[in-house]
C-alpha positions in Angstrom: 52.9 61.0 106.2 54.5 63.5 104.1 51.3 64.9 102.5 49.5 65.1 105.5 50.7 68.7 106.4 49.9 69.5 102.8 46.1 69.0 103.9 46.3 69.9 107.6 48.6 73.3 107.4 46.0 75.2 105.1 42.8 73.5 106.8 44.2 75.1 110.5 44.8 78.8 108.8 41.4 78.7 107.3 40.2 77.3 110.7 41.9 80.2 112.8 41.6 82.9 109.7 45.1 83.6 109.3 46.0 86.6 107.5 45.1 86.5 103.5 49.0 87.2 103.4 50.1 84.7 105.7 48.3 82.1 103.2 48.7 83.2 99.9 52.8 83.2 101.2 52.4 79.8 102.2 50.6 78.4 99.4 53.3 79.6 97.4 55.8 77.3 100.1 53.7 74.5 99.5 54.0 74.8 95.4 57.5 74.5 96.3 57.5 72.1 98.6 55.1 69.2 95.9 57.8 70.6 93.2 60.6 69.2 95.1 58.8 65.8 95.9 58.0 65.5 92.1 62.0 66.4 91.4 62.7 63.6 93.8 60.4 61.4 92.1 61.5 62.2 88.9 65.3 62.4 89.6 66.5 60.3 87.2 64.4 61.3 84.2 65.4 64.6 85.4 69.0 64.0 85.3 69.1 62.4 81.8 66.5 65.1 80.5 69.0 67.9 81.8 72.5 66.5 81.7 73.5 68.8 84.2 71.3 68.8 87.2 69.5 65.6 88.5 66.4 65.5 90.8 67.8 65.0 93.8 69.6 68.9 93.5 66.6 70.1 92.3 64.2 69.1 94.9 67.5 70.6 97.8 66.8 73.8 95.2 63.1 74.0 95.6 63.0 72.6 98.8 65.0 75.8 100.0 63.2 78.3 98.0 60.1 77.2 100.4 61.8 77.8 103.4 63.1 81.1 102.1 59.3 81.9 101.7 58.4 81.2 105.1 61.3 82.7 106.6 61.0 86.0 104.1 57.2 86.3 104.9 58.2 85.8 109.1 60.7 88.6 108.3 57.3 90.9 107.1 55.5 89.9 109.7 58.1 90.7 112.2 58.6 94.3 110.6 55.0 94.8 110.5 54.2 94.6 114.3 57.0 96.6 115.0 55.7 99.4 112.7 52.8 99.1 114.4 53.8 99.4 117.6 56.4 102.1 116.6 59.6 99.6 117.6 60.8 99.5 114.1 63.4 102.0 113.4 66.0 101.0 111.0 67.8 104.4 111.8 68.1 103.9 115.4 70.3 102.0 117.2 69.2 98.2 118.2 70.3 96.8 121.9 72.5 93.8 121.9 72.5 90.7 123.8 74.6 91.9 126.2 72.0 95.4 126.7 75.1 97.6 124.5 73.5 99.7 121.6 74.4 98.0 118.3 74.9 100.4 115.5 73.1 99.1 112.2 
């Protein structure tokens, strides 16, 4: 079950083009994400190979460097469409949830 969006994620970006990007970021996710299963795998040769570090804190390691990708690569995205549509001004002030200006 755990391999299935391995297969199905980069099947439904070339289905509905994604951006090159968008991919390329994600492939890189998914590297990190079959690292961490092999950690977890491998935790205990891991952990007597290294002395210090088991699998188990290596795959939580990996495992968070992938969804840094993903969230890094939304953070581009994001900043992309507002430079296109001219909302993205780091100098100017950004409204609030309450509607006050919010100084950066």
């Amino acid at each position: 079950m755990q391999t299935l969006p391995l297969v199905l994620i980069p099947l439904w970006q070339a289905i509905h083009a994604s951006p090159r990007r968008d991919r390329g970021w994600f492939g890189i996710a998914l590297l990190l994400y079959v690292g961490a299963k092999v950690a977890e795998l491998l935790d205990h040769q891991l952990a007597a190979q290294l002395g210090w570090m088991s699998g188990r804190t290596l795959k939580h390691l990996l495992a968070t460097a992938a969804a840094a990708v993903l969230v890094g690569r939304l953070g581009q995205r994001l900043r992309e469409v507002g430079d296109a549509k001219g909302c993205f001004d780091p100098n100017q002030p950004r409204p609030a949830a309450s509607g006050q200006l919010v100084a950066n």
